[in-house]
C-alpha positions as CSV (number, residue, x, y, z in Angstrom):
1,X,22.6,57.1,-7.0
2,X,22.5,61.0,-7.8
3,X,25.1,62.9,-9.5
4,X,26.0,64.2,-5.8
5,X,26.8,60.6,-4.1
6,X,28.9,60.2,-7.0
7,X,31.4,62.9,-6.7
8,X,31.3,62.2,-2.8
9,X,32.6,58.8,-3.5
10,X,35.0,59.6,-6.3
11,X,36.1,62.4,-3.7
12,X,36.8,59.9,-1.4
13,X,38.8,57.3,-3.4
14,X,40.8,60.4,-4.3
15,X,39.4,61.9,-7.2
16,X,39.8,58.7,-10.1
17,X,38.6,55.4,-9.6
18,X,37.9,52.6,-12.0
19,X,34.5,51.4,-12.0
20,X,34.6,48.3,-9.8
21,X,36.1,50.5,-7.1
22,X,33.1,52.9,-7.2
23,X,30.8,49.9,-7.6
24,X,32.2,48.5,-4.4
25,X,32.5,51.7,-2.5
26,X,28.3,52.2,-3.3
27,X,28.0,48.5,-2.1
28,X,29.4,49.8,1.1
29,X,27.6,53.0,1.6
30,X,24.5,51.8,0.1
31,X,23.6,48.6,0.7
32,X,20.1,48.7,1.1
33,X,19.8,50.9,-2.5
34,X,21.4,48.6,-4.1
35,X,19.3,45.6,-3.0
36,X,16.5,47.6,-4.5
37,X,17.9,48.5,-7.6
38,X,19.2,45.5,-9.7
39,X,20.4,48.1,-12.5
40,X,22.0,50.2,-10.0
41,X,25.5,49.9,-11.5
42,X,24.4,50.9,-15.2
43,X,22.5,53.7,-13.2
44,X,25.7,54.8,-12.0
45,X,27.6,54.3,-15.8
46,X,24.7,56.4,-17.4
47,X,25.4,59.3,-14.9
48,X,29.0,59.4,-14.8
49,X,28.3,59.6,-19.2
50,X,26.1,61.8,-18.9
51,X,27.9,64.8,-16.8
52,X,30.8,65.5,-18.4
53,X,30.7,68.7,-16.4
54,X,31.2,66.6,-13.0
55,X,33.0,63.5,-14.4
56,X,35.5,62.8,-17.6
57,X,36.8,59.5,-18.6
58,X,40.1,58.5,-17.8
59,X,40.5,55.4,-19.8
60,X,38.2,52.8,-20.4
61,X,36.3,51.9,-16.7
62,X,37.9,54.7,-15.1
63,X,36.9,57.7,-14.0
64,X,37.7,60.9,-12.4
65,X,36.3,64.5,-11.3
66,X,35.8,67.2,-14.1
67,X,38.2,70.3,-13.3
């Protein structure tokens, strides 16, 4: 997943989301990715961690846009 399918998911589950609902909104979008990639969900930890400029941590497992 890139940095932009991120925010477009956590756009459309309103902005925060814990991790299991973005894991199971990719699922949805992006089946056939995720059949590819069995790391696909620490793929998706490792960019929300590493943009704090698009993404900041809630609480532990959730996450929402940057402002």
């Amino acid at each position: 997943m890139s940095r932009k399918s991120e925010i477009r998911i956590l756009k459309a589950l309103g902005g925060t989301a814990s991790l299991d609902r973005i894991y199971a909104a990719v699922q949805n979008r992006a089946p056939e990715k995720v059949a590819q990639n069995p790391n696909w969900a620490a793929k998706i930890r490792q960019t929300v961690n590493s943009h704090p400029d698009s993404f900041k941590s809630v609480e532990r497992g959730v996450w929402a846009l940057a402002a």
